[in-house]
C-alpha positions as CSV (number, residue, x, y, z in Angstrom):
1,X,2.3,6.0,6.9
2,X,-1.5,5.1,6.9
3,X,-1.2,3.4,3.1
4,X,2.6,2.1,3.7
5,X,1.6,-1.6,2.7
6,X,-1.1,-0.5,0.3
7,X,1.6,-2.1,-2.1
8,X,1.1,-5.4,-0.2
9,X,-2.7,-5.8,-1.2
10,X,-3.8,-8.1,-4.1
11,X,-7.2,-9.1,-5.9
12,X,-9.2,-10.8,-3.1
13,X,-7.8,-9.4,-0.2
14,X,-10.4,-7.8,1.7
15,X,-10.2,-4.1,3.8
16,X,-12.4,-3.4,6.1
17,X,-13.2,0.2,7.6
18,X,-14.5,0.9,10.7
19,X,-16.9,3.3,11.1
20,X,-17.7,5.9,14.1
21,X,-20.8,4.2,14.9
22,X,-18.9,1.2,15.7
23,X,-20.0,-0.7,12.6
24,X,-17.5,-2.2,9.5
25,X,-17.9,-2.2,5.7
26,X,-15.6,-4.8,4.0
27,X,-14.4,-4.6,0.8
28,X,-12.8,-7.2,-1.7
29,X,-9.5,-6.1,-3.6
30,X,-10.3,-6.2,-7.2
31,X,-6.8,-4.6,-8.7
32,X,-4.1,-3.0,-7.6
33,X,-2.2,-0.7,-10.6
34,X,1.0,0.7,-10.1
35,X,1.6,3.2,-12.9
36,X,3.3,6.6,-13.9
37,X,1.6,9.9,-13.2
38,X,1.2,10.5,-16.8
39,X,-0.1,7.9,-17.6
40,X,-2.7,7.3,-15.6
41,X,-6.7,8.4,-16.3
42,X,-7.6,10.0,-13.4
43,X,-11.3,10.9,-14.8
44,X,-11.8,7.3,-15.4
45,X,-10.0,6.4,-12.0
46,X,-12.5,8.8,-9.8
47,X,-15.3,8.2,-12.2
48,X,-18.8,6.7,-10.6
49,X,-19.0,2.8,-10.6
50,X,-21.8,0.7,-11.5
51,X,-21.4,-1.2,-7.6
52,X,-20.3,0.5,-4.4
53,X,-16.6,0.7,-4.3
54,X,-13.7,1.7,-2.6
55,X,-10.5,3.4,-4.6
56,X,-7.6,3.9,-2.5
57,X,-4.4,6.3,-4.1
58,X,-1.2,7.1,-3.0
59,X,2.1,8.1,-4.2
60,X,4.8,5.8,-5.2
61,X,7.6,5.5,-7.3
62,X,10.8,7.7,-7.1
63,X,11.0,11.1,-5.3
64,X,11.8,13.3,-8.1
65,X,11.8,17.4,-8.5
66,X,9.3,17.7,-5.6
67,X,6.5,14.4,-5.9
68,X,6.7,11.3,-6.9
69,X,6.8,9.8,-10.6
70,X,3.8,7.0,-9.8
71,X,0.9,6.3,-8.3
72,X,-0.9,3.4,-6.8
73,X,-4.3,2.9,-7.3
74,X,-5.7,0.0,-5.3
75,X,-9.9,-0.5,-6.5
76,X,-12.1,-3.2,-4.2
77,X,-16.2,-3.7,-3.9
């Protein structure tokens, strides 16, 4: 329920977390994919980036044979 409109987020939007200590990091959408398990490139997704970012996944798609066919991948700095 935490990433329900994750699908609502487009480049420039910002997210901002909130930390325990009370301060906030913001973040600046810089794409949103929506894609197919398959063929996605998870090593290049969850690969180290030049700048601090921020790469949010979740499952989307159809329910099918126990997960879900897609995934979105939502990258900001």
């Amino acid at each position: 329920a935490v990433f329900w409109d994750l699908k609502e987020l487009q480049a420039g939007d910002t997210i901002e977390i909130a930390l325990t200590d009370g301060t906030a990091i913001t973040y600046e959408v810089t794409a949103a994919l929506d894609a197919a398990v398959d063929d996605l490139d998870m090593e290049s997704i969850l690969a180290q980036t030049e700048s601090e970012s921020l790469t949010l996944i979740t499952c989307s798609g159809s329910f099918v044979g126990g997960g879900y066919t897609n995934r979105l991948v939502v990258r900001a700095v």
